[in-house]
C-alpha positions as CSV (number, residue, x, y, z in Angstrom):
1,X,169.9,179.2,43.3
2,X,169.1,175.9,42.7
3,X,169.0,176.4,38.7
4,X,172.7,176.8,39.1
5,X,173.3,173.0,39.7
6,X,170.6,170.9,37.8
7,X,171.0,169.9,34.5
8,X,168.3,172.1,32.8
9,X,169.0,174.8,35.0
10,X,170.5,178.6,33.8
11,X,174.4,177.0,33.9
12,X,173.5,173.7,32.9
13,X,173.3,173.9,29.0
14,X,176.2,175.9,29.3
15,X,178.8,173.5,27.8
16,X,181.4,174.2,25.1
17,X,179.1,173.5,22.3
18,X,176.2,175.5,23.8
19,X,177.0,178.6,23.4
20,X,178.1,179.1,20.0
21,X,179.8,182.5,19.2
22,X,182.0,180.9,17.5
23,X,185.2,181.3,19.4
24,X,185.7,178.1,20.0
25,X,184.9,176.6,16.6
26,X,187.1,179.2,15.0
27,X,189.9,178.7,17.4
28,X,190.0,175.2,15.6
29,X,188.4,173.1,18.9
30,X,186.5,170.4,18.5
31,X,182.8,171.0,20.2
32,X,181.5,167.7,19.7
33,X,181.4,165.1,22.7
34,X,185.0,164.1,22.2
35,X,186.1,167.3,23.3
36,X,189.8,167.4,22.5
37,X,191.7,169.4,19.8
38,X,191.8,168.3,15.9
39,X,195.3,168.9,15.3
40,X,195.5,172.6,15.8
41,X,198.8,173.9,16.7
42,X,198.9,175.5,20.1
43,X,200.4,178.7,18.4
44,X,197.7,179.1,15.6
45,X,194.8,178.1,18.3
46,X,196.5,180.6,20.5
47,X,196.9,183.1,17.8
48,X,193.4,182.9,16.8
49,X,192.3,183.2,20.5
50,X,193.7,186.5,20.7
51,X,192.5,187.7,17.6
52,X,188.6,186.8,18.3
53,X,189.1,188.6,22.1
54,X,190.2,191.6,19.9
55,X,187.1,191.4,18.0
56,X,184.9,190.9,21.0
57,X,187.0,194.2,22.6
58,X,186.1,196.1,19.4
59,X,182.4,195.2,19.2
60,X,181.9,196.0,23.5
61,X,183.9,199.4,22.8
62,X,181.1,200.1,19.9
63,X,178.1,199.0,21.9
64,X,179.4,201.1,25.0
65,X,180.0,204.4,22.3
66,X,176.4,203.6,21.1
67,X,175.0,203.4,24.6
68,X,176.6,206.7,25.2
69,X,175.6,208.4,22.1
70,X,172.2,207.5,22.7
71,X,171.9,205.8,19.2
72,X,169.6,203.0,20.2
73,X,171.9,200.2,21.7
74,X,170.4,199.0,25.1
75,X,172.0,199.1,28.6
76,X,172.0,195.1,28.7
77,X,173.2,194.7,25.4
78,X,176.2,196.8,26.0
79,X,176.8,194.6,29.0
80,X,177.0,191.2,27.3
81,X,179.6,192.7,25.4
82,X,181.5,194.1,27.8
83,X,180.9,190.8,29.8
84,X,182.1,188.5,26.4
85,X,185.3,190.9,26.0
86,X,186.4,190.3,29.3
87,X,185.9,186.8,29.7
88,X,187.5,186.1,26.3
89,X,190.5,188.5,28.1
90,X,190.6,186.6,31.2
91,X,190.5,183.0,29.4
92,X,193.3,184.6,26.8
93,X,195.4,185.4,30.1
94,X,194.9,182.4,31.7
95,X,195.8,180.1,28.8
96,X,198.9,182.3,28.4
97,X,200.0,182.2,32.3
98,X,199.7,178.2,32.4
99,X,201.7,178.2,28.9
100,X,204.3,180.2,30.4
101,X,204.3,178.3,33.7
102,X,204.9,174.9,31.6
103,X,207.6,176.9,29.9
104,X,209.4,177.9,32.9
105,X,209.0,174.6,35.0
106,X,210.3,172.1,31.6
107,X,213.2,175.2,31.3
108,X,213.7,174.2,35.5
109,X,214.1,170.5,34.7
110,X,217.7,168.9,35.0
111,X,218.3,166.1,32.9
């Protein structure tokens, strides 16, 4: 496990411009060191969030049909997407539960 910690290890070139499917570029986030948004609305990068975790959905529900059909998609392939889908599902949900929670606490202020 100790590849899990060091910088060249298995999760250490795993930063937001690593891994590039994509979602994050298209979602209209800046990879580069700076790291912050560039000028995105919340509602279109949220929009665009959901949209791409549809996408990723689609493509694990056709590698799990191909896996099942026997038409030449591997087990671990199938599994990646399945994994993508649901991480993109569980970021999607977590982004809307803290945007809702923000909602609900400003909505809780007195002024």
């Amino acid at each position: 496990m100790s590849g899990l910690t060091g910088g060249s290890g298995v999760l250490g070139g795993l930063g937001a411009g690593a891994i590039n499917d994509g979602f994050l570029s298209d979602a209209g986030v800046a990879t580069s060191g700076a790291g912050s948004a560039v000028g995105v609305p919340f509602a279109g990068m949220f929009q665009t969030m959901v949209q791409q975790t549809s996408v990723l959905d689609q493509k694990a529900s056709q590698a799990v049909t191909g896996l099942l059909n026997g038409s030449g998609v591997e087990i671990h392939d199938a599994m990646i997407a399945t994994q993508k889908a649901d991480m993109a599902f569980e970021l999607a949900l977590q982004v809307r539960n803290k945007a809702v929670g923000a909602y609900q606490q400003m909505m809780g202020m007195q002024f």
